[in-house]
C-alpha positions in Angstrom: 68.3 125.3 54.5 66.1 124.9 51.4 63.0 123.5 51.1 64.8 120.3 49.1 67.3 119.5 51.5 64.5 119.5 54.4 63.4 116.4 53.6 66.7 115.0 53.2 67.7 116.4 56.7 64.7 114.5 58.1 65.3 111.3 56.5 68.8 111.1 57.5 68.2 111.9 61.0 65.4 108.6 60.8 68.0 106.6 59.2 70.7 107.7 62.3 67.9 106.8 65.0 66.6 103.3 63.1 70.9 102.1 62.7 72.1 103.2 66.2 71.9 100.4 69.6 69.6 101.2 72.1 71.1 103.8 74.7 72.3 105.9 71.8 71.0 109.2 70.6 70.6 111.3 67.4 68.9 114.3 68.9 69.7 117.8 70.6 69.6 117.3 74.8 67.5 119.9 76.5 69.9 122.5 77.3 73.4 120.9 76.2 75.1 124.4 76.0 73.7 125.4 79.7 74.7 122.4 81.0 78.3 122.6 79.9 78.9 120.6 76.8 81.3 122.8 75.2 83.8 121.9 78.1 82.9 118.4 78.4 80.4 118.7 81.1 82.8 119.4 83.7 82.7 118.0 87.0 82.1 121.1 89.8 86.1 122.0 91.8 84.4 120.8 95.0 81.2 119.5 96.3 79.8 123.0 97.5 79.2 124.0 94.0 78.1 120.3 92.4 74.2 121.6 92.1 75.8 124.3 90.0 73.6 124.0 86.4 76.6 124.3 84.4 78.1 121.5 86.5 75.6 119.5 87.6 75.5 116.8 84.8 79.4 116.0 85.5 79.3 116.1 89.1 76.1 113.9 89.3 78.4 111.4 87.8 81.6 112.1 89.9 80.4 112.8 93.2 82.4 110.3 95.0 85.4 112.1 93.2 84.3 115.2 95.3 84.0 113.6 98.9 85.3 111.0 101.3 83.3 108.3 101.0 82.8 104.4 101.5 82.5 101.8 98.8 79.8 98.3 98.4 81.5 96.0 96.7 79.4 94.1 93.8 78.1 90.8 93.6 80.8 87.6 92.7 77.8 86.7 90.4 75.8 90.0 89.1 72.4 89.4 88.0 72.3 89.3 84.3 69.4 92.1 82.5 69.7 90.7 79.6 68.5 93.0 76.8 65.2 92.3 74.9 65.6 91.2 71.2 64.0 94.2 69.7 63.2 97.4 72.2 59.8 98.0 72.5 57.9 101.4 71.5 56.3 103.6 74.3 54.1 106.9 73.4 52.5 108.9 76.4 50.5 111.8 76.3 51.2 115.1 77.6 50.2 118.9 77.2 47.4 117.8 74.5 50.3 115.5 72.4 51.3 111.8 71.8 54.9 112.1 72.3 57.4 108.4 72.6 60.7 108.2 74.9 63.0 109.7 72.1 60.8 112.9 72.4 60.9 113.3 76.3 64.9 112.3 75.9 64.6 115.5 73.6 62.4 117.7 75.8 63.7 116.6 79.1 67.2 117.1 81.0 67.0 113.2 81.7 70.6 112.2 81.8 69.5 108.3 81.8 66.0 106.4 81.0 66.4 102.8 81.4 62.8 100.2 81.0 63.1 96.7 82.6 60.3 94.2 82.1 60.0 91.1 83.1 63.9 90.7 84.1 64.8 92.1 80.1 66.1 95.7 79.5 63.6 96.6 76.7 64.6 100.4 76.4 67.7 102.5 77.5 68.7 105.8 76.8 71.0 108.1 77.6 72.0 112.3 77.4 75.0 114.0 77.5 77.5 111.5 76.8 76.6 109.8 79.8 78.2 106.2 79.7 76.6 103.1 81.3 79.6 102.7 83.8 79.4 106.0 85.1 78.0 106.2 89.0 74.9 108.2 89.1 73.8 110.4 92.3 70.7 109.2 94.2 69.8 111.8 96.0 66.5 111.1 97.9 66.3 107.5 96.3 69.1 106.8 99.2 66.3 106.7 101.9 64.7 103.7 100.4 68.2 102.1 100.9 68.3 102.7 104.2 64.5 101.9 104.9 65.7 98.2 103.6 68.9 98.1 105.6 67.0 98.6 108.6 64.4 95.6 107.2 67.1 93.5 107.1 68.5 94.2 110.7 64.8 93.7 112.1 64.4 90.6 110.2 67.8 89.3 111.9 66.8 90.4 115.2 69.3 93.4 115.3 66.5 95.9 115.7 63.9 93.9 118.0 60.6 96.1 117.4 60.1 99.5 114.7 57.9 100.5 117.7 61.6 101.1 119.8 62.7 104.4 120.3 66.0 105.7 118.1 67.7 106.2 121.6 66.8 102.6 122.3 69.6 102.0 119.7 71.6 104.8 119.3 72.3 106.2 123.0 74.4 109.5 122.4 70.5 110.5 121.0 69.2 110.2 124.2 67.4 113.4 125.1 66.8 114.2 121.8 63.5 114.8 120.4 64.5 112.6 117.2 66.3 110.0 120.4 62.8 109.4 121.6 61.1 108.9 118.1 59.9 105.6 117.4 61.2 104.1 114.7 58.3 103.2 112.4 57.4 107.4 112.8 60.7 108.2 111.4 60.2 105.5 108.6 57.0 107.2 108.2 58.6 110.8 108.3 56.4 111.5 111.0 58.4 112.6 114.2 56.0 115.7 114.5 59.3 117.9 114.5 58.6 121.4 113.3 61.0 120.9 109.7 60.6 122.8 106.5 62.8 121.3 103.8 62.5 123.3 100.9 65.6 123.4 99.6 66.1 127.0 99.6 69.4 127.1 101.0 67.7 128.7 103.7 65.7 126.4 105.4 65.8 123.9 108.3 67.8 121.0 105.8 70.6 123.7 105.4 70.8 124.6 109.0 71.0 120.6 110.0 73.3 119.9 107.3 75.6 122.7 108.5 75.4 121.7 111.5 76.4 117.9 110.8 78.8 119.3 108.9 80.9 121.4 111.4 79.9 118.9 114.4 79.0 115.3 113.4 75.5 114.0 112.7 74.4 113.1 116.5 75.1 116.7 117.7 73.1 117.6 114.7 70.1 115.3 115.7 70.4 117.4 118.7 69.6 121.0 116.8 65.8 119.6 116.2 64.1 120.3 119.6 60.2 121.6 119.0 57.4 119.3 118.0 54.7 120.7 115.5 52.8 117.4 115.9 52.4 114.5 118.0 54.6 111.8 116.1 52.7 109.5 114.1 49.8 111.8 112.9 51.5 114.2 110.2 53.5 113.5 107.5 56.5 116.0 107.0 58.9 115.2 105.0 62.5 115.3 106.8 65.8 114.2 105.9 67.2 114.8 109.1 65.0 111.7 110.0 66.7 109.4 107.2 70.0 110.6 108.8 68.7 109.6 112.1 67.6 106.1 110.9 71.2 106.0 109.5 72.6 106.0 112.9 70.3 103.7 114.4 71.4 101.0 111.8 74.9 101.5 112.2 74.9 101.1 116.3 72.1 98.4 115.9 74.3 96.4 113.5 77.9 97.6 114.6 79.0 97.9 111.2 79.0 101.2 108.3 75.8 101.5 106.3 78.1 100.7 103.3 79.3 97.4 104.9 75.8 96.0 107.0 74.2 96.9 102.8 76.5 96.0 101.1 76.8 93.0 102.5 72.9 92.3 103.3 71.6 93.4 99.9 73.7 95.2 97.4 76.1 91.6 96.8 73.1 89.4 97.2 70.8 91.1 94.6 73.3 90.9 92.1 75.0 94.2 91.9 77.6 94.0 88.6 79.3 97.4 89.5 81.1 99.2 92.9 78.5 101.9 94.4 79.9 104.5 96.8 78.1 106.4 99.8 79.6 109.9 100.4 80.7 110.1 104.2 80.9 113.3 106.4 84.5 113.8 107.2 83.6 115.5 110.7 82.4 111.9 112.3 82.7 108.8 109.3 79.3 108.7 109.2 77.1 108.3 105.9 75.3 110.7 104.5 71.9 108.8 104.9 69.7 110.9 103.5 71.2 110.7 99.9 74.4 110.7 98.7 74.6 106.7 97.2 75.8 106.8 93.6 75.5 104.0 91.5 75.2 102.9 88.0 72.0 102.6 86.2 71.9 99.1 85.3 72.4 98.7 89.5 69.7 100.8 90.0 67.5 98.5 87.9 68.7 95.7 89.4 67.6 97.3 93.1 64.3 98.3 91.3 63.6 94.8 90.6 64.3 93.5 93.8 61.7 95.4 94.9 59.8 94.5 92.3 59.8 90.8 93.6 59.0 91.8 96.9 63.0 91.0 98.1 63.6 87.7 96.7 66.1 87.2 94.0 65.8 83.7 91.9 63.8 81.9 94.4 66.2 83.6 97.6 65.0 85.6 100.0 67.3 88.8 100.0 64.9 91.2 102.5 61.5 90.0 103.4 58.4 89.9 101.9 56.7 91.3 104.9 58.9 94.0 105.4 58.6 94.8 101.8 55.2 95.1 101.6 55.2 97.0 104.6 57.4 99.8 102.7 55.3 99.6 99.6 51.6 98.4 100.4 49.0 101.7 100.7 46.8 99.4 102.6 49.4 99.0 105.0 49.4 102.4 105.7 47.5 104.8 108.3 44.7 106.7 105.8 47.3 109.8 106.5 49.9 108.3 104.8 47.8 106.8 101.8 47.6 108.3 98.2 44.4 110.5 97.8 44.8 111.6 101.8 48.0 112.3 102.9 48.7 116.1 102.7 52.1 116.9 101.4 52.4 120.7 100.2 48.9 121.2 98.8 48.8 117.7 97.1 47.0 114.5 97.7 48.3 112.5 94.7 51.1 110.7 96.7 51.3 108.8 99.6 54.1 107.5 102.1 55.3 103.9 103.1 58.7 103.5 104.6 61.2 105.9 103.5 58.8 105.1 100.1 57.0 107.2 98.0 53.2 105.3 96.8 51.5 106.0 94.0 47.5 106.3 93.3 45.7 103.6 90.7 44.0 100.3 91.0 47.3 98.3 91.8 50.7 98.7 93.7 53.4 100.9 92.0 56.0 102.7 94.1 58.8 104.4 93.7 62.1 105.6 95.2 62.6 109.9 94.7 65.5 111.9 94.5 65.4 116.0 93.7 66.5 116.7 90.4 64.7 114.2 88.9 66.2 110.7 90.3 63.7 108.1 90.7 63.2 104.0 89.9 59.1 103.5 89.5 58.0 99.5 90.3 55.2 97.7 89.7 55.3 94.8 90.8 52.1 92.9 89.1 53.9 94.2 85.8 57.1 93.3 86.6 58.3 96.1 85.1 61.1 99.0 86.3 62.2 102.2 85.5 65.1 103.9 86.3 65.3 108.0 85.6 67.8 110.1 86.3 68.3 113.6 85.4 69.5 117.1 85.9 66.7 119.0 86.7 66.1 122.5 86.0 65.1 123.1 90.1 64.7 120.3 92.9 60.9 119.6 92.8 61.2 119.1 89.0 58.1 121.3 88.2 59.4 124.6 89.8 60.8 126.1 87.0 57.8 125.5 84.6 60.0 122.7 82.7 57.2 120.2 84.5 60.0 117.5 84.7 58.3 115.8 87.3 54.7 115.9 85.2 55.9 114.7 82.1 57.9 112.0 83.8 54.3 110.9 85.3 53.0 111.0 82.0 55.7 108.9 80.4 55.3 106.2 83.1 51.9 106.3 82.5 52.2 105.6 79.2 55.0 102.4 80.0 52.4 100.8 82.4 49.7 101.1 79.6 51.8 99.4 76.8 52.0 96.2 79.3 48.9 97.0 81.6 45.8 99.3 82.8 46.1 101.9 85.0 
């Protein structure tokens, strides 16, 4: 290119990004070719090779094409999110720069970056020809779901006390060392079982899931037998112990997680769109632990249920109490709160229910999936975010990409446009 038409090349890619809607892009994706753009970002043959890099993008957006699963319906009347009248700018610093959302959308493998404040969508994005329709894969964000469907049977008596034992509810656990768990310990992720979840495809969540696989998830449940800690004292995290809550709910509430949810807080929190659950063939069950695939502008609107501590237009969807409960550091034993629980040689994080907490002078959560899934609240703010992505390893930072870093720094940089830390 010559030095003339350099400048032309630059304006004319301005011009594209000042003409184009929000949720469009005039950039490169991180890693495009990797990921399978010159075949249409293919969806993986079958679900054992979905994590696959060059299919991950279209499987992340197909898995219920891959596996049995169960289906929420959406809400008769969906909660509108309304789109701002102009989008609003957000720069965040990171690695010694001042970078906006277009630049991380560049940097990043985020498949989807939606910003909700104060009930308005006031920035969406998307990567590799991802459309807003398209059911997007959870992953570890699923846990939350599950942390509020067993809210919701406690508040109506289905569940009497989180201080009952699994086995209490779910008797074919009885025996078990996750059977005679209380349940507020395996909200916590605190059964004391000796678990390492790295996903190596080598570790104890490979050996469970196999197991669940060839023999149903209570004879899984089963496999977990040693205690590295008395239950209440350690956080580990576990999502054998999700699956385990899964089970409870469904014999507490007689229904599927997909129905008791669906109907208890999907419809009434104004879903617009179907969400699916991906089931294990072996025994019907869900696959608690992650697995729930949704579309973004859902996700949002789950996000901001959360961020009104359960009510929807003056209507109590989940309580407040139970809310806060999942959310609320100060709520939490001083193991569980940012700055002192220990989880893999960090202290930034802490733990509600099935709830990741973050450090700073006020509340902000948010729900986690590997790969780079999450929906960050903060409630004062009213504001949401919804990320999802295709991360170069699980943890996000593995790889030295530093997914899960620059995505802190981005939020940090939303909250300050609206807020102090």
């Amino acid at each position: 290119m010559s030095s003339t038409s350099r400048p032309v090349a630059r304006w004319q890619s301005a011009l594209c990004c000042a003409i184009l809607s929000i949720g469009s892009a005039c950039y490169a994706a991180s890693d495009e070719d990797l990921l399978g753009k010159s075949a249409g970002y293919p969806v993986a043959p079958n679900l054992a090779q979905a994590f696959q890099e060059r299919y991950r993008v279209g499987s992340f957006s197909a898995m219920d094409s891959l596996s049995p699963h169960c289906t929420l319906e959406p809400a008769a009347q969906p909660l509108a999110l309304p789109k701002a009248a102009s989008e609003h700018a957000f720069q965040y610093r990171f690695e010694g720069k001042t970078l906006t959302l277009d630049d991380y959308m560049q940097r990043q493998r985020a498949t989807a970056v939606l910003v909700l404040k104060d009930g308005e969508i006031v920035a969406e994005r998307s990567n590799y020809e991802r459309k807003p329709e398209q059911r997007m894969l959870s992953n570890s964000m699923a846990k939350t779901i599950v942390a509020l469907g067993i809210g919701k049977a406690l508040e109506e008596g289905q569940i009497r006390s989180l201080d009952d034992h699994a086995a209490d509810y779910e008797p074919r656990l009885a025996g078990s060392l996750y059977g005679d768990t209380r349940l507020i310990n395996l909200l916590h992720m605190a059964s004391g079982a000796q678990f390492v979840e790295d996903y190596s495809g080598r570790d104890d969540l490979a050996r469970f899931n196999q197991a669940a696989r060839k023999q149903g998830s209570v004879a899984a449940a089963h496999t977990i037998t040693q205690r590295a800690a008395p239950e209440g004292s350690v956080f580990n995290y576990a999502g054998s112990e999700t699956l385990t809550l899964g089970l409870v709910l469904r014999a507490a509430t007689g229904q599927t997680l997909c129905r008791y949810i669906g109907d208890k807080i999907w419809q009434p929190m104004g879903a617009e769109s179907h969400a699916t659950w991906l089931i294990n063939p072996v025994d019907q069950t869900e696959m608690a632990a992650g697995n729930f695939n949704a579309t973004v502008r859902d996700y949002a609107r789950l996000g901001w249920l959360m961020a009104n501590d359960g009510q929807r237009e003056g209507h109590s969807v989940i309580s407040r109490e139970h809310l806060l409960n999942m959310t609320e550091a100060s709520r939490q034993a001083e193991a569980f709160r940012p700055g002192h629980m220990q989880n893999k040689g960090s202290t930034y994080m802490g733990y509600g229910l099935q709830t990741w907490l973050l450090p700073g002078s006020t509340r902000r959560f948010v729900l986690l999936g590997i790969y780079g899934q999450s929906i960050l609240v903060d409630p004062a703010l009213k504001l949401v975010v919804v990320h999802m992505a295709v991360a170069k390893d699980a943890s996000g930072d593995a790889s030295g990409a530093h997914m899960g870093a620059e995505r802190n720094a981005l939020w940090h940089g939303i909250v300050a446009r609206y807020g102090r830390w």
